[in-house]
C-alpha positions as CSV (number, residue, x, y, z in Angstrom):
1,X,-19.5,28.3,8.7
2,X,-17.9,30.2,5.9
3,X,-14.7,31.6,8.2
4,X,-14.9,27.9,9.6
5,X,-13.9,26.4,6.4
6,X,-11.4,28.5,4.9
7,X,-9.6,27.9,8.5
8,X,-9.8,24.2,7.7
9,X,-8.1,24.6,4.0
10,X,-5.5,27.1,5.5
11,X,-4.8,24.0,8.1
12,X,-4.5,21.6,5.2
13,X,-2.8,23.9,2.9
14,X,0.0,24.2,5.5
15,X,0.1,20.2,6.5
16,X,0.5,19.5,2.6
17,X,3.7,22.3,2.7
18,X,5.1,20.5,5.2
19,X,4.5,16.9,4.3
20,X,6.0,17.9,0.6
21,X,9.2,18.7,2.7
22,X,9.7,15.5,4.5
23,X,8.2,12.8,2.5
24,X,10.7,10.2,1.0
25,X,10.2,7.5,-1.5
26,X,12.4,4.4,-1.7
27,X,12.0,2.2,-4.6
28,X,9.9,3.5,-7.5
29,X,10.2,5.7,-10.4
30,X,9.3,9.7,-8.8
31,X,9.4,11.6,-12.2
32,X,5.8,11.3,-13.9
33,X,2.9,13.5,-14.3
34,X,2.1,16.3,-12.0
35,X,-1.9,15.8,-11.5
36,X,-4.0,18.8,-11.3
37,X,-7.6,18.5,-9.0
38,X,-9.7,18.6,-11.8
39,X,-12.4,16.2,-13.5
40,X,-14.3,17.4,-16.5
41,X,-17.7,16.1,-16.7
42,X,-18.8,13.7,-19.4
43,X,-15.0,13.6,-20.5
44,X,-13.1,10.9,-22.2
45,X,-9.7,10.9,-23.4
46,X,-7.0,8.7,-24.8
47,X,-3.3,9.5,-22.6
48,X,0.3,8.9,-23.6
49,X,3.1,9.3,-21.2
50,X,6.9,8.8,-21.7
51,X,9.9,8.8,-20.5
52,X,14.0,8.3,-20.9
53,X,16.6,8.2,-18.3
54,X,20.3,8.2,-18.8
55,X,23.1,8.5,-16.8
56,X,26.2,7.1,-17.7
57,X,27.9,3.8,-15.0
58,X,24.4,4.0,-13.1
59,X,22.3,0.7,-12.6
60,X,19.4,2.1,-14.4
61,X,21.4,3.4,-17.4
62,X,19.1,3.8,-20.3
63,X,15.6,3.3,-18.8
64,X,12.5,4.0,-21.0
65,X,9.1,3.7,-19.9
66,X,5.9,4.2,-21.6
67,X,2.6,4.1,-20.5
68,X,-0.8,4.3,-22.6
69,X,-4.5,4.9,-21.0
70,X,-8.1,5.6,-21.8
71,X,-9.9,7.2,-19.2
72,X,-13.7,8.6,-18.7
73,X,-15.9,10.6,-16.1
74,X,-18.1,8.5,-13.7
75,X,-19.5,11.6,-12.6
76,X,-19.1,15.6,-12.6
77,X,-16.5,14.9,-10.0
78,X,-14.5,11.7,-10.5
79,X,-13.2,10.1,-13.6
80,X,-11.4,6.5,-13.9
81,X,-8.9,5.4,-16.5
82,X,-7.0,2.2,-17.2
83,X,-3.2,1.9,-18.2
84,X,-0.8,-0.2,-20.1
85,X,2.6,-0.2,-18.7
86,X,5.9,-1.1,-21.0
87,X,9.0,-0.9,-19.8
88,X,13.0,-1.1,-20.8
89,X,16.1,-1.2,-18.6
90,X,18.5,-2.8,-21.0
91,X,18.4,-2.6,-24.9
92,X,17.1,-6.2,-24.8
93,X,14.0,-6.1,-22.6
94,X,11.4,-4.0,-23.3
95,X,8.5,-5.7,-22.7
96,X,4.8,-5.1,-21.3
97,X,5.5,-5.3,-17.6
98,X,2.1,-4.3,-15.9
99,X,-1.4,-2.3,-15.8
100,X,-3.1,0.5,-13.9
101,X,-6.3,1.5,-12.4
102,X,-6.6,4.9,-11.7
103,X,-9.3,7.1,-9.8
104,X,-9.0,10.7,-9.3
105,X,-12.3,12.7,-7.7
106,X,-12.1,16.6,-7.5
107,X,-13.2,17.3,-3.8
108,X,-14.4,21.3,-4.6
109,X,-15.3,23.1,-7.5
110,X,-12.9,25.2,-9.4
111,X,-12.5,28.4,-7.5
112,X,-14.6,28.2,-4.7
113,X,-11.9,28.0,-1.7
114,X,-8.1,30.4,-2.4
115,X,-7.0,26.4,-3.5
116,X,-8.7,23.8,-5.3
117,X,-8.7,20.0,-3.9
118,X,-8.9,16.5,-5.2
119,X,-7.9,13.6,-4.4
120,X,-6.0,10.6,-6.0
121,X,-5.9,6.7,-6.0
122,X,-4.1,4.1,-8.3
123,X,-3.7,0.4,-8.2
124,X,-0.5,-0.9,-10.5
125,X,0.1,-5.0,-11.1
126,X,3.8,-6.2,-12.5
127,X,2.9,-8.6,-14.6
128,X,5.9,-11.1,-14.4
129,X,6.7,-11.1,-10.7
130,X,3.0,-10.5,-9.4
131,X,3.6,-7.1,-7.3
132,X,1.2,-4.7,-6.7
133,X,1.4,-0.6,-5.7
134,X,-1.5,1.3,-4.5
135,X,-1.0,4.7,-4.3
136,X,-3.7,7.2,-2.6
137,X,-2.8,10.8,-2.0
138,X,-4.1,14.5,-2.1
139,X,-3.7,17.2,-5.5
140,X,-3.6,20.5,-4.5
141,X,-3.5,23.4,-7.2
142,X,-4.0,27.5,-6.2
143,X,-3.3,30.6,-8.4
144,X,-1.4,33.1,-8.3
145,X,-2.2,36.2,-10.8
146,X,-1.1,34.2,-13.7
147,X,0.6,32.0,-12.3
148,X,-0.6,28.2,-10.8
149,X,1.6,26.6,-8.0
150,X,0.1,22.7,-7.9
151,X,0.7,19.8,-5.4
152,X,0.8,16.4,-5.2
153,X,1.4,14.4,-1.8
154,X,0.5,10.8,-2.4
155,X,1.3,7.8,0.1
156,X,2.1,4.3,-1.8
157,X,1.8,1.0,-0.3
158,X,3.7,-2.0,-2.1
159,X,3.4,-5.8,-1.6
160,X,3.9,-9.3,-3.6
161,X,6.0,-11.8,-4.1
162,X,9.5,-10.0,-4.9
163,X,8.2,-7.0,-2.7
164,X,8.7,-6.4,1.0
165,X,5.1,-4.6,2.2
166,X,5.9,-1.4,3.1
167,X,4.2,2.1,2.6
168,X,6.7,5.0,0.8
169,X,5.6,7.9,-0.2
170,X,5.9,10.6,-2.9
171,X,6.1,14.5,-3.7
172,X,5.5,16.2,-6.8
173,X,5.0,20.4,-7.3
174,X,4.7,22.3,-10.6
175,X,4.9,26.3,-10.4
176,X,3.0,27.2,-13.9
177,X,3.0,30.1,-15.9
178,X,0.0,30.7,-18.2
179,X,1.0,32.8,-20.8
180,X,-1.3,31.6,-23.7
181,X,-3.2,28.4,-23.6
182,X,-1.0,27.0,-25.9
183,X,2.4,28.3,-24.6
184,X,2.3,27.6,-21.0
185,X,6.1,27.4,-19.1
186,X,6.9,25.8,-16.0
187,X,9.3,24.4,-13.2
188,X,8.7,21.0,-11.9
189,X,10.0,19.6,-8.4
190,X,10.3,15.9,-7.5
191,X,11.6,14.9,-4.4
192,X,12.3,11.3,-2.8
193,X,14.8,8.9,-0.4
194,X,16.7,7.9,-3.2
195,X,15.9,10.9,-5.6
196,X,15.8,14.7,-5.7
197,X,15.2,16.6,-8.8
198,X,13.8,19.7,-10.9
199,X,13.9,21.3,-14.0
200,X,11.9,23.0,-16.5
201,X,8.7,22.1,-18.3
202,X,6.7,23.2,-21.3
203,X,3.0,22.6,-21.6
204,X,-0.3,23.7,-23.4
205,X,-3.5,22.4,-24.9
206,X,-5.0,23.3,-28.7
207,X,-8.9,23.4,-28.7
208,X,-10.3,21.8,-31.7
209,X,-13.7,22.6,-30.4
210,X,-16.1,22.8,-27.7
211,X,-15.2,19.1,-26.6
212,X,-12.2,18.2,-28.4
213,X,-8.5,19.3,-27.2
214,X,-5.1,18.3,-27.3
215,X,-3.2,18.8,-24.5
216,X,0.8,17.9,-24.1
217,X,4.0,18.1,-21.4
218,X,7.2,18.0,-22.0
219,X,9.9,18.7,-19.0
220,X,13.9,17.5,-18.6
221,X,14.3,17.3,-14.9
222,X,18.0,16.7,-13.2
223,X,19.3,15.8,-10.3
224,X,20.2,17.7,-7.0
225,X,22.1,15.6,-5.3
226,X,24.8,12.7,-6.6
227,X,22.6,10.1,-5.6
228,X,19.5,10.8,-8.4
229,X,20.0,9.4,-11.8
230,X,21.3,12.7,-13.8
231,X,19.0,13.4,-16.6
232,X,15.1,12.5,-17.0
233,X,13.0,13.3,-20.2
234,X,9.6,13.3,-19.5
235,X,6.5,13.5,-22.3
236,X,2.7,13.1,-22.2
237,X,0.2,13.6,-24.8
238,X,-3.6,13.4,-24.0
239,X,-6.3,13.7,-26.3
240,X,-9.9,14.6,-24.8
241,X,-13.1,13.9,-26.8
C-alpha cells in the first residue's frame, strides 16, 4: 500500500510539472500570492496583500490593487477566509470593486509523502458589473535540504454579465531558501497567455509567541517576453493570532 502511494504522488508530482508548463491564462491579474499546502489548526489571522504595476504607454499603466481578509480554521485541515477587493487603474478610480471567498484544505500532513498536498478554491464577485471567478486548483510544496520548491496549478472559470464563460487557467512556483525564519530569499515564477514573468522575493515571519506571528512577502517580478506589463511590486502582510 505504502509503495502504491508514493507511485501515485510521483504520478501527480509529474502531471503538476507538466501542466505548470502549458497552462495559459487570458484575462486576469497572474502575480499574487504563491499558496503553500498548509492549514494551522485553530488559526486565525488578519491578511494584507498589495500590489503596483507600471509600465509606461501600456493599457494598464499604473494599476494598484489591494486586498484585505480575515480568515480562520474549520478544522485541523481546512481554513476559510473572506476578502475585500479595491482596485485602481487610473488616478481617478480607485474604488471597492469586489469580494472573495476562499477555501484552502491541506490533503496530507506535513512530511508524510517526499511532497506535501493541498488543495485550493476561491469564489470572487465584481461588484459593479456582476462578474464572478471561481478558481479551484492544487498547491504543491517539497523540500530540498534547505531549500522549498512550491506549486500552484489552479483552473479558473469566469462568467456574468460583461464576461464571456470560459475556464483559463493559472501557474504560480516559488523556489525558497530558508536561511533564518526571519530572512528567507526566494525566486518567484508566474506564467500566463497574456503574461510571463519572475523575479526575486524576500519573505519571513517574527514569532511573538506560541500563537502569535507576523509573517510578510515582498517580490518585484518582470516580464519575459514584450507582451507582459514590465514591472510588478508585490506585498502581503499576515498577522496570525
Amino acid at each position: 500500500m505504502k509503495l502504491y502511494r508514493k507511485k501515485a504522488v510521483a504520478k501527480v508530482w509529474c502531471f503538476v510539472c507538466l501542466v505548470g508548463s502549458t497552462l495559459a491564462w487570458a484575462d486576469g491579474r497572474v502575480v499574487d500570492k504563491v499558496y503553500h499546502p498548509y492549514v494551522q489548526p485553530l488559526e486565525r489571522e488578519f491578511e494584507y496583500r498589495y500590489f503596483y504595476q507600471r509600465q509606461a504607454d501600456h493599457p494598464d499603466n499604473n494599476t494598484m490593487g489591494q486586498k484585505l481578509g480575515y480568515g480562520f480554521s474549520l478544522s485541523e485541515r481546512t481554513a476559510l477566509e473572506i476578502y475585500a477587493i479595491a482596485d485602481r487603474i487610473h488616478d481617478q478610480d480607485y474604488k471597492l470593486s469586489g469580494y472573495e471567498l476562499e477555501l484552502r484544505w491541506m490533503l496530507t500532513e506535513q512530511g508524510q509523502y517526499s511532497a506535501d498536498w493541498g488543495m485550493l478554491f476561491e469564489l470572487e464577485r465584481q461588484n459593479n458589473q456582476d462578474n464572478y471567478e471561481f478558481t479551484s486548483g492544487l498547491l504543491v510544496e517539497k523540500e530540498f535540504g534547505p531549500t522549498s520548491l512550491t506549486l500552484n496549478a489552479l483552473a479558473v472559470y469566469e462568467w456574468g454579465q460583461t464576461l464571456e464563460a470560459e475556464w483559463e487557467a493559472e501557474f504560480r512556483a516559488q523556489y525558497r531558501y530558508r536561511w533564518l525564519p526571519a530572512v528567507q530569499p526566494a525566486v518567484e515564477l508566474y506564467s500566463g497567455e497574456n503574461y510571463k514573468g519572475a523575479g526575486p522575493s524576500l519573505m519571513g515571519v517574527h514569532k511573538f509567541d506560541k500563537q502569535q506571528q507576523l509573517k510578510w512577502e515582498l517580490a518585484v517580478i518582470v516580464a519575459i517576453d514584450s507582451a507582459t506589463v514590465d514591472r510588478t511590486l508585490r506585498f502581503a502582510l499576515e498577522y496570525e493570532f
